[in-house]
ChimeraX commands (.cxc) that place a marker at each C-alpha (Angstrom):
marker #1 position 45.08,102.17,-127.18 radius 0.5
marker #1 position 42.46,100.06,-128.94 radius 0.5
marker #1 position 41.74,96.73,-128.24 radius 0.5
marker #1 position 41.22,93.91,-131.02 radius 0.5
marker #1 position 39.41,90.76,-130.15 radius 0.5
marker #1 position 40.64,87.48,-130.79 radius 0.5
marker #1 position 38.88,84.09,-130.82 radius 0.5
marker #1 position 40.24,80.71,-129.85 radius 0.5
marker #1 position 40.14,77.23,-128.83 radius 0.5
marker #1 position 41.98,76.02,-125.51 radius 0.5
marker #1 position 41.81,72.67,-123.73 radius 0.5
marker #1 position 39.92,71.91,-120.02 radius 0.5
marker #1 position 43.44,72.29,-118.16 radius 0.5
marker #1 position 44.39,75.39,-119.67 radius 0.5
marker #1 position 40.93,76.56,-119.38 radius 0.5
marker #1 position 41.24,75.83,-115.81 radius 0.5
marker #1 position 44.70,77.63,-115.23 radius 0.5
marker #1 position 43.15,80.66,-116.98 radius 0.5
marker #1 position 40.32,80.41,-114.19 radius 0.5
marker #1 position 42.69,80.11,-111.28 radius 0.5
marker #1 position 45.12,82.70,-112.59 radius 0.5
marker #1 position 41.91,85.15,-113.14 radius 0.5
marker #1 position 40.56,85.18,-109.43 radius 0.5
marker #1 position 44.24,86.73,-108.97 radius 0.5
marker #1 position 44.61,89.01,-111.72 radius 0.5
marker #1 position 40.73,90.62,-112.10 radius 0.5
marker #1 position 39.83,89.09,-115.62 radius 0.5
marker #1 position 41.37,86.27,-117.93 radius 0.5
marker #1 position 41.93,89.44,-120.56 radius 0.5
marker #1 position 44.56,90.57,-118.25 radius 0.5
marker #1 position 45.90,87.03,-117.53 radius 0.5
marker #1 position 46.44,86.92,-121.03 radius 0.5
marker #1 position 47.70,89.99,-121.76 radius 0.5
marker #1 position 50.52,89.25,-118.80 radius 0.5
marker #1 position 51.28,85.74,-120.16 radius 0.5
marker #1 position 51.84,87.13,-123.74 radius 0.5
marker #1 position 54.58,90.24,-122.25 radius 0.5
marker #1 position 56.42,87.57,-120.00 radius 0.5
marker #1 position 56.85,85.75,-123.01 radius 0.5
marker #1 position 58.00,88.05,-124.87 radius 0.5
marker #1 position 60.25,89.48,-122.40 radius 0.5
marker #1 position 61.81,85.93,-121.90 radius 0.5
marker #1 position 62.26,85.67,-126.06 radius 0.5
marker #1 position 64.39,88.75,-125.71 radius 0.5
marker #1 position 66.03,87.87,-122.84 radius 0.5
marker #1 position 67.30,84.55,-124.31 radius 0.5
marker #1 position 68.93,86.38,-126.79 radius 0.5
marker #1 position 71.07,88.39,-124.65 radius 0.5
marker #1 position 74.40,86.75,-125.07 radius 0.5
marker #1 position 76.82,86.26,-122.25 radius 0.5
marker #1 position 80.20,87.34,-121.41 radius 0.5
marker #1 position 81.36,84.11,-122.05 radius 0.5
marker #1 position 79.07,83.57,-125.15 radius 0.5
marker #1 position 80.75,87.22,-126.12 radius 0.5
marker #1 position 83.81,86.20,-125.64 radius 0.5
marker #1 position 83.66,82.85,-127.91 radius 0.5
marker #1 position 82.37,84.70,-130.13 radius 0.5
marker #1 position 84.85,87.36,-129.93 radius 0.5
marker #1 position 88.12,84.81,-130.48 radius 0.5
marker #1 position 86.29,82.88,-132.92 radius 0.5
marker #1 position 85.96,86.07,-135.31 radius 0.5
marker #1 position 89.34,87.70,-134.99 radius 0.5
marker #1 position 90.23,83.83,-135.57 radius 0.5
marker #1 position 93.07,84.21,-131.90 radius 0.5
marker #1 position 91.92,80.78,-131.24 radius 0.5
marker #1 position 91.69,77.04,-132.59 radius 0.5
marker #1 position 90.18,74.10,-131.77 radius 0.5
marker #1 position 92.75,70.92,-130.51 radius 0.5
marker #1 position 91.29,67.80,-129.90 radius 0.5
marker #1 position 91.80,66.09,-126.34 radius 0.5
marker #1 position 93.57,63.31,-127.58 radius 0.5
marker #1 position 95.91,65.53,-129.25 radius 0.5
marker #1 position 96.68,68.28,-126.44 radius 0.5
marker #1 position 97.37,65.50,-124.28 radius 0.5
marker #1 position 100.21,64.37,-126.33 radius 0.5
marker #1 position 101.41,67.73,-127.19 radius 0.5
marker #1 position 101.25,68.58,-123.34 radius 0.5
marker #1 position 103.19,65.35,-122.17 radius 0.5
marker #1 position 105.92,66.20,-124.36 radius 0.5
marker #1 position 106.06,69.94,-123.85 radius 0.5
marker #1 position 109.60,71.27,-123.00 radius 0.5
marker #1 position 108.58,73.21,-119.28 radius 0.5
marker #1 position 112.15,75.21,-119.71 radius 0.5
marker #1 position 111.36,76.69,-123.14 radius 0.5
marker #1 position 107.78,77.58,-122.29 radius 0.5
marker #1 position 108.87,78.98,-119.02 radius 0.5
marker #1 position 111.17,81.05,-120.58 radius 0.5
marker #1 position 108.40,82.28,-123.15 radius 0.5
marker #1 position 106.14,82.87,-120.34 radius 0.5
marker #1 position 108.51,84.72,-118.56 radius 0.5
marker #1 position 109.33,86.96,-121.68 radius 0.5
marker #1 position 105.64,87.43,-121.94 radius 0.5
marker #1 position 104.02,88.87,-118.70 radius 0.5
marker #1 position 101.01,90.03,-119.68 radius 0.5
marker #1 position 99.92,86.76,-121.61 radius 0.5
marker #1 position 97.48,85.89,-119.62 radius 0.5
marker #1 position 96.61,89.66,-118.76 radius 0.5
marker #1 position 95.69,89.97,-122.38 radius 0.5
marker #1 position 93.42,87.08,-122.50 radius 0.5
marker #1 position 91.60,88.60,-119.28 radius 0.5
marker #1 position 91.40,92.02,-120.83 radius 0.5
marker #1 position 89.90,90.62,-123.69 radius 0.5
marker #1 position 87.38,88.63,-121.44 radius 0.5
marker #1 position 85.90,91.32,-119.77 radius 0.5
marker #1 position 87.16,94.44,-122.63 radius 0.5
marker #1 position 88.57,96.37,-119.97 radius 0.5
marker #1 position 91.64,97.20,-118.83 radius 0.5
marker #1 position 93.35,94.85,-116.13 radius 0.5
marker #1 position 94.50,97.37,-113.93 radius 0.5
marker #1 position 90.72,98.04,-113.13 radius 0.5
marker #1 position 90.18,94.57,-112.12 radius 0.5
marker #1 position 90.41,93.22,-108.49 radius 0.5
marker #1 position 91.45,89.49,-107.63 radius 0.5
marker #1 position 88.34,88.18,-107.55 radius 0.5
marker #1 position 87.15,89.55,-111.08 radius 0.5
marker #1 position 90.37,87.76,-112.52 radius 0.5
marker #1 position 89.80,84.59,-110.81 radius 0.5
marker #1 position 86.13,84.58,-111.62 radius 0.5
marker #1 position 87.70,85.03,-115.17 radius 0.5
marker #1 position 90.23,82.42,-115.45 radius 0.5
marker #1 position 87.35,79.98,-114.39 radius 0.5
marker #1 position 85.45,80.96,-117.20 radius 0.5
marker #1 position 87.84,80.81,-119.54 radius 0.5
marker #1 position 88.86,77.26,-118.12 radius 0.5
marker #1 position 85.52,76.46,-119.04 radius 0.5
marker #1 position 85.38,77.98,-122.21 radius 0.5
marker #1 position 88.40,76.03,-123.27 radius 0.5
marker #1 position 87.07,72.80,-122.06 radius 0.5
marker #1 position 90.64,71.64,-121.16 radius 0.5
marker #1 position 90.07,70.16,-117.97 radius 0.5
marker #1 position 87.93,68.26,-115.88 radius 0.5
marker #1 position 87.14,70.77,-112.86 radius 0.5
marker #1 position 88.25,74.70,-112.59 radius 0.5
marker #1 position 87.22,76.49,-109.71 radius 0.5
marker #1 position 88.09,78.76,-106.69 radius 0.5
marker #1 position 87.20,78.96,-103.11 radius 0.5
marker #1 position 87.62,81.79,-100.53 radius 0.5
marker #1 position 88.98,80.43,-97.54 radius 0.5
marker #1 position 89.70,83.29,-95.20 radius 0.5
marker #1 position 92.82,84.87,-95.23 radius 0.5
marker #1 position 93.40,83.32,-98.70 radius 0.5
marker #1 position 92.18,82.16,-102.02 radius 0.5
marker #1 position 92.04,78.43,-103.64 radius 0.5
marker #1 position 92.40,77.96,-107.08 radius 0.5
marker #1 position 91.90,74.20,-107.90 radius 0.5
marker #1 position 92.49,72.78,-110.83 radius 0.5
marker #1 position 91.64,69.26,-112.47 radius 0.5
marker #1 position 92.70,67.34,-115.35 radius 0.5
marker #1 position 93.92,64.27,-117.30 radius 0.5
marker #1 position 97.24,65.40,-118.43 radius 0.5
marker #1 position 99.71,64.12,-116.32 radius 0.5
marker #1 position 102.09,65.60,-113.91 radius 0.5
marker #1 position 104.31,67.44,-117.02 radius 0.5
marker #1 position 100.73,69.12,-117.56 radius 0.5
marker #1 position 100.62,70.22,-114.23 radius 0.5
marker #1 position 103.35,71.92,-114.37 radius 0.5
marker #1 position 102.87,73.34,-117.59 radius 0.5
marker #1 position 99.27,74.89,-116.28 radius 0.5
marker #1 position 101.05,75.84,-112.80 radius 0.5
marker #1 position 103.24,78.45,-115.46 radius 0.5
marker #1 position 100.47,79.91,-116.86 radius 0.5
marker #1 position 98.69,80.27,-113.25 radius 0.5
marker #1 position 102.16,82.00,-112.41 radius 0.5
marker #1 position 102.55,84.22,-115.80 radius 0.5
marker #1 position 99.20,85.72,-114.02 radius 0.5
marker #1 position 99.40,85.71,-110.43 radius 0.5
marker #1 position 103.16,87.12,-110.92 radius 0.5
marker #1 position 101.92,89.93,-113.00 radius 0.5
marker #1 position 99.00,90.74,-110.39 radius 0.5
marker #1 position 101.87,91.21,-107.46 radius 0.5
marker #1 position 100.54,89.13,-104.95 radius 0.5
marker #1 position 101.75,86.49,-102.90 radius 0.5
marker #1 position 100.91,83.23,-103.81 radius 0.5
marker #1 position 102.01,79.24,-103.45 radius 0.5
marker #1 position 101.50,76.48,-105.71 radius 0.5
marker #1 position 101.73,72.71,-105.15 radius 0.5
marker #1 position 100.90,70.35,-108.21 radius 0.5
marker #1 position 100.46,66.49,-108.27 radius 0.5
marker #1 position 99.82,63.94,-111.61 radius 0.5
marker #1 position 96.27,65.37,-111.80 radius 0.5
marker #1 position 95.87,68.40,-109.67 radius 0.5
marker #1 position 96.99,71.89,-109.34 radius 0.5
marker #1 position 96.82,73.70,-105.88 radius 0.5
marker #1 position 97.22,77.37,-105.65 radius 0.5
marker #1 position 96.99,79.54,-102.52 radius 0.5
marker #1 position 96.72,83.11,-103.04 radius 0.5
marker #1 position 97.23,85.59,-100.13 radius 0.5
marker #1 position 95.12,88.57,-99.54 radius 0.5
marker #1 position 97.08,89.88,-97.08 radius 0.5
marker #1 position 99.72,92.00,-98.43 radius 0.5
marker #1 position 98.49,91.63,-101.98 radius 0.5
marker #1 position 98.81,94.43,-104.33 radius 0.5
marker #1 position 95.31,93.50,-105.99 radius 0.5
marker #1 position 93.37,92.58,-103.19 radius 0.5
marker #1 position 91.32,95.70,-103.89 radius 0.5
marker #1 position 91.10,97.78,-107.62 radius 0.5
marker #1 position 94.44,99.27,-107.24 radius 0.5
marker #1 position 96.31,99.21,-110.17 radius 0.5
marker #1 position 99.32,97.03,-110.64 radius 0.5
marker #1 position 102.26,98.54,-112.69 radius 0.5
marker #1 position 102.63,97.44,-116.36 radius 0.5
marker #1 position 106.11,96.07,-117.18 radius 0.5
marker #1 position 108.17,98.22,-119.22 radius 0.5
marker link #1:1,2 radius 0.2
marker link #1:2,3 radius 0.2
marker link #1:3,4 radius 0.2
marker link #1:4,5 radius 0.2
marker link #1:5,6 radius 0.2
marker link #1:6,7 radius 0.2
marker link #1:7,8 radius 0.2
marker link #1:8,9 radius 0.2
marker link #1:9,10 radius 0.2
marker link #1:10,11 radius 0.2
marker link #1:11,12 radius 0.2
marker link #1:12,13 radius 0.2
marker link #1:13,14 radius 0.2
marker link #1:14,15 radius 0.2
marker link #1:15,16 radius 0.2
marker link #1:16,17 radius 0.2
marker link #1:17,18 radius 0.2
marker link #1:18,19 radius 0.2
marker link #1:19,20 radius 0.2
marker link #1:20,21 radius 0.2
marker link #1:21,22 radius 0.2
marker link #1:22,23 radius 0.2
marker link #1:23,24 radius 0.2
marker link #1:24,25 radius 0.2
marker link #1:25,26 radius 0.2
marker link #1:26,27 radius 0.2
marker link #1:27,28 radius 0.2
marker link #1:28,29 radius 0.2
marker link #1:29,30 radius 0.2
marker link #1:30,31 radius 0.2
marker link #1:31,32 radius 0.2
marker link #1:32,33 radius 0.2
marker link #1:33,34 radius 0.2
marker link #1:34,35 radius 0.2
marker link #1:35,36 radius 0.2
marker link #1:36,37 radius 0.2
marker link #1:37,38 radius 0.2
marker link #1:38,39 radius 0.2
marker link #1:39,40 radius 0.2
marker link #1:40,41 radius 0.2
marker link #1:41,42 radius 0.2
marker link #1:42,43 radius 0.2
marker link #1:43,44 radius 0.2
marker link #1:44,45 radius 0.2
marker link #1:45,46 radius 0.2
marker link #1:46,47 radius 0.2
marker link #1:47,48 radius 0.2
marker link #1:48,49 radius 0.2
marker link #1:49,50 radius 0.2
marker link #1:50,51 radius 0.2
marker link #1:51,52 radius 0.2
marker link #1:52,53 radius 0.2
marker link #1:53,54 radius 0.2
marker link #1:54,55 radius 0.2
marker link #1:55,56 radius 0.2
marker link #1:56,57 radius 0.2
marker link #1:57,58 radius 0.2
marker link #1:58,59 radius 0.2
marker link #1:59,60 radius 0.2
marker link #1:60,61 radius 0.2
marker link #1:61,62 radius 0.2
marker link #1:62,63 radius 0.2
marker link #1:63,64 radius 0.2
marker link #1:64,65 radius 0.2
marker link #1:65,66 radius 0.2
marker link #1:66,67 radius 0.2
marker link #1:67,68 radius 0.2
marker link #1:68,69 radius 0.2
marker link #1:69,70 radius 0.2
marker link #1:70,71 radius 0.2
marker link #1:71,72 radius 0.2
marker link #1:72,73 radius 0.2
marker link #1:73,74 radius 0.2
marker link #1:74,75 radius 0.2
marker link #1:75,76 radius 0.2
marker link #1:76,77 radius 0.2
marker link #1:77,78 radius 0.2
marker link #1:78,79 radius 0.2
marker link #1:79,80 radius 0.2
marker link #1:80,81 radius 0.2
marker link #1:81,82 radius 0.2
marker link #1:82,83 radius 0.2
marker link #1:83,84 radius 0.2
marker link #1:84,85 radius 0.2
marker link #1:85,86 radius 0.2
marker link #1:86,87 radius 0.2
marker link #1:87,88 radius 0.2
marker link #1:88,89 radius 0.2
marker link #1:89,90 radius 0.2
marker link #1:90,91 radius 0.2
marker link #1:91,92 radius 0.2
marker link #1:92,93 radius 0.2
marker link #1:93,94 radius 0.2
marker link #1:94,95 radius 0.2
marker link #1:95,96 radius 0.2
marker link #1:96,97 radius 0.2
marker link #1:97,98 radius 0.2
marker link #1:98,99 radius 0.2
marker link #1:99,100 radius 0.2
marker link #1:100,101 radius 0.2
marker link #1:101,102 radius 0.2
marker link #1:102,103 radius 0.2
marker link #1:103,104 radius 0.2
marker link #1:104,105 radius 0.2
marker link #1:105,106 radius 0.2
marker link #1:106,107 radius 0.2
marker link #1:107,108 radius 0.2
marker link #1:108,109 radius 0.2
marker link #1:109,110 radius 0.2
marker link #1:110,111 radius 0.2
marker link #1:111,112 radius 0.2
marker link #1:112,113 radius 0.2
marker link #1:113,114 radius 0.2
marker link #1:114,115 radius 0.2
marker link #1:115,116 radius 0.2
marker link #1:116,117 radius 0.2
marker link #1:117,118 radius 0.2
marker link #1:118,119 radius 0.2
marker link #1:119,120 radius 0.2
marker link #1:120,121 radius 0.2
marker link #1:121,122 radius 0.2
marker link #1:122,123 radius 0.2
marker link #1:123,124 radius 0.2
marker link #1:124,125 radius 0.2
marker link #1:125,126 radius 0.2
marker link #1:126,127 radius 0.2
marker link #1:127,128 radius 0.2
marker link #1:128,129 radius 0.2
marker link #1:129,130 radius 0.2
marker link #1:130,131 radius 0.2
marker link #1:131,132 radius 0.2
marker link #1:132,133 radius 0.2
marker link #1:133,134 radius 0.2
marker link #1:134,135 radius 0.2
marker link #1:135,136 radius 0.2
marker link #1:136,137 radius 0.2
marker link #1:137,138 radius 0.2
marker link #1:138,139 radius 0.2
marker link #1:139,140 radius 0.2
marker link #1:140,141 radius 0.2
marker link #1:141,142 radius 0.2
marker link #1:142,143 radius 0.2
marker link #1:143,144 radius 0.2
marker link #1:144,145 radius 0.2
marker link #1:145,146 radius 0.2
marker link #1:146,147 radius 0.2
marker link #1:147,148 radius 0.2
marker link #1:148,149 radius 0.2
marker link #1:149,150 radius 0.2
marker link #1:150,151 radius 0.2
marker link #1:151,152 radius 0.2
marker link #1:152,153 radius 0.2
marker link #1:153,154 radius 0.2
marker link #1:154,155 radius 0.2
marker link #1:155,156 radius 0.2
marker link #1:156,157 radius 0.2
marker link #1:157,158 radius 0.2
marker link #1:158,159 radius 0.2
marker link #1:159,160 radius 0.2
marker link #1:160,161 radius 0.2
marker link #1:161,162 radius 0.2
marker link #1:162,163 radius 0.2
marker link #1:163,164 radius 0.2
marker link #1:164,165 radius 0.2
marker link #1:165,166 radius 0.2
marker link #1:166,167 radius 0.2
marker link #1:167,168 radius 0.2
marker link #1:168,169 radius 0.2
marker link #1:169,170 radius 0.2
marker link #1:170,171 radius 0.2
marker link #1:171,172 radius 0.2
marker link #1:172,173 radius 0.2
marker link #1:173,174 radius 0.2
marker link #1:174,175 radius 0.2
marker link #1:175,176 radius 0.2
marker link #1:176,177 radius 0.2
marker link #1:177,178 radius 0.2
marker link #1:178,179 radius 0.2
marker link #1:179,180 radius 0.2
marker link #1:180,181 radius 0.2
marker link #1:181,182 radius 0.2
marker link #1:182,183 radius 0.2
marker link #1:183,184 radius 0.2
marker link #1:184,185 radius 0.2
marker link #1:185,186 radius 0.2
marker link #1:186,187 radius 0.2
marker link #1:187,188 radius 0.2
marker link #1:188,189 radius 0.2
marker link #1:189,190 radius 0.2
marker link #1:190,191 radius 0.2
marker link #1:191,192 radius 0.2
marker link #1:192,193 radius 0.2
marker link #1:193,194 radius 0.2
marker link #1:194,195 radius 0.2
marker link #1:195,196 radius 0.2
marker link #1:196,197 radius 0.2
marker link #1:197,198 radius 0.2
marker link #1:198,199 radius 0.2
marker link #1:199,200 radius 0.2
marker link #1:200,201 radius 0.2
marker link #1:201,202 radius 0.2
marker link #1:202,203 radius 0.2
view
């Protein structure tokens, strides 16, 4: 490979960190050279999208999502009727299967708890719907804590959808809610997705 030579101008510190950088690397061609490839490398690296950055993208093309200000959930939240959407989530048991699917583009069945934990956080962050989403193992079971500003009707209308999930995944699981909070316990012991084994579609 040829070489081609370049002339240039730098200032005293830079000359200085060429210098130092040298007495490691043999000559201040080569310190060069390695500066220009781990900046490239970064450039291309930046542009690697992630899941989540997929997935926006993803929902925001096939248009299966909209954007609904705070101020306006909160309201529509505080007045949802818990019976009705119960009964829809209910009649709809892999909702929130779907939306994890989609997520990662493969099939639930292939996913173990933690994947679809480690999903519903990101999605709870994607969404931006509430103040704090996140999970903890804690021995013999898992902790799914949830935090928001939408009252205690929005707790339970977020414990359902935590249910539609957890009741499609077969394991064993308790939930306690308060005005701001959502607890949920979720027993690996017993659990029919506590490894990659695949859970039964409904029929």
């Amino acid at each position: 490979m040829s070489n081609a030579r370049i002339s240039t101008t730098i200032s005293a510190r830079h000359i200085d960190i060429l210098k130092k950088h040298a007495k490691v690397h043999g000559t201040q061609q080569k310190v060069l050279e390695l500066a220009l490839e781990t900046f490239d490398k970064k450039t291309l690296e930046d542009h690697i999208l992630t899941t989540e950055e997929l997935f926006v993208l993803n929902t925001w093309r096939d248009r299966v999502s909209c954007i609904v200000y705070k101020e306006l959930f909160t309201n529509l939240i505080s007045n949802a009727n818990l019976e009705a959407a119960e009964e829809w989530y209910n009649a709809n048991k892999m909702c929130m299967a779907f939306a994890v699917e989609f997520y990662y583009q493969r099939p639930f069945h292939e996913l173990n708890i933690q994947e679809i934990l480690d999903a519903l956080v990101s999605l709870a962050k994607i969404s931006n719907m509430f103040e704090r989403y996140a999970y903890s193992d804690d021995g013999d079971h898992y902790t799914l804590k949830i935090h928001h500003n939408y009252g205690l009707n929005g707790s339970r209308y977020v414990s359902l959808m935590v249910k539609n999930i957890l009741d499609f995944c077969g394991v064993k699981y308790t939930t306690s809610v308060t005005e701001r909070s959502i607890f949920t316990k979720i027993y690996k012991n017993g659990s029919a997705r506590n490894g990659v084994s695949s859970v039964p579609r409904p029929h």
